[in-house]
N, C-alpha and C positions, 0 to 999 in steps of 0.2 A: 443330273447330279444325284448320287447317293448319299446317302445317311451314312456315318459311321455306324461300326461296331454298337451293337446293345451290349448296354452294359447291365448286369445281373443287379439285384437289388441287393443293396447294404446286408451284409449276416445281421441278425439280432444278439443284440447281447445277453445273456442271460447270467440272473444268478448262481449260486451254486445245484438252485435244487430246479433251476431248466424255466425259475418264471420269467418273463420279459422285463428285463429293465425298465424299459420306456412306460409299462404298466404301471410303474410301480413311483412311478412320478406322482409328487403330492402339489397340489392346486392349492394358488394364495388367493387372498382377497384384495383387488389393486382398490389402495386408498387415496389414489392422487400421486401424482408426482413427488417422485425424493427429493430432489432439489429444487432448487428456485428456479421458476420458469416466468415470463414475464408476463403471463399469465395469471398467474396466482398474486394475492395481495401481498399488498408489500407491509402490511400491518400487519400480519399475521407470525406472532414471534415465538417458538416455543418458551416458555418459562422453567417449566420440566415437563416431565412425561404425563403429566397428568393434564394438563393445562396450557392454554392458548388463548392468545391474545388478536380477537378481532374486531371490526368497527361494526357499530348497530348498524349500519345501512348493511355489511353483508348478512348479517344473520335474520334480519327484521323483517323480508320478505319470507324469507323460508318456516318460521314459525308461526309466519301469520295465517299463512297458511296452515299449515299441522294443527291449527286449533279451529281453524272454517271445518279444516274435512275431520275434525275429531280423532285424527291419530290417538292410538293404544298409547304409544312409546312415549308420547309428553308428560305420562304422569312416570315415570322410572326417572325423571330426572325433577320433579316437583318440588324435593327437599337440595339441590342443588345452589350453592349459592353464583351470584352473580355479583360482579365489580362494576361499577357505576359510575360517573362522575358526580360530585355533590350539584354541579347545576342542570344533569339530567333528575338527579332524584328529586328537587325543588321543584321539578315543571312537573314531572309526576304526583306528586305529593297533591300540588295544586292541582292538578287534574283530575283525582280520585276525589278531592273536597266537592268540586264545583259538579261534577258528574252524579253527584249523588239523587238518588229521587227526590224532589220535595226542597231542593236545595236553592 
């Protein structure tokens, strides 16, 4: 049994001034999935462009980290505010009390 015909490779397209199109293709940064995948949390809700809405147990391993291994990038967001529930900031509160030296 034989192979068809070869077939020649696709022409290039080029601009006007003879560069390759396909060169000239511009590379994104993939942030995660566009839509909702059943994968992705389901708490997780835009409010606007600036902000998002997630639960402490997703975020709470990944910064606990970022402060063992002394990540750069924790302080660019230092002055950032955070949304709290009043009975997590209570447990905190008491926790900073009681954690004190000498306390």
């Amino acid at each position: 049994m034989t192979a068809g015909p070869i077939r020649p490779a696709a022409p290039q397209r080029l601009d006007g001034k003879g560069v390759c199109l396909m060169a000239l293709r511009k590379l994104r940064i993939y942030t995660g999935p566009e839509s909702f995948s059943p994968t992705t949390s389901t708490r997780t809700e835009p409010v606007d462009a600036n902000r998002v809405r997630v639960t402490l147990g997703e975020i709470l391993p990944l910064l606990a980290d970022a402060v063992e291994s002394d990540r750069t990038w924790l302080s660019d967001f230092a002055e950032d505010e955070v949304t709290i529930s009043s009975d997590l900031n209570d447990v905190l509160q008491a926790y900073r009390h009681f954690r004190r030296p000498g306390a």
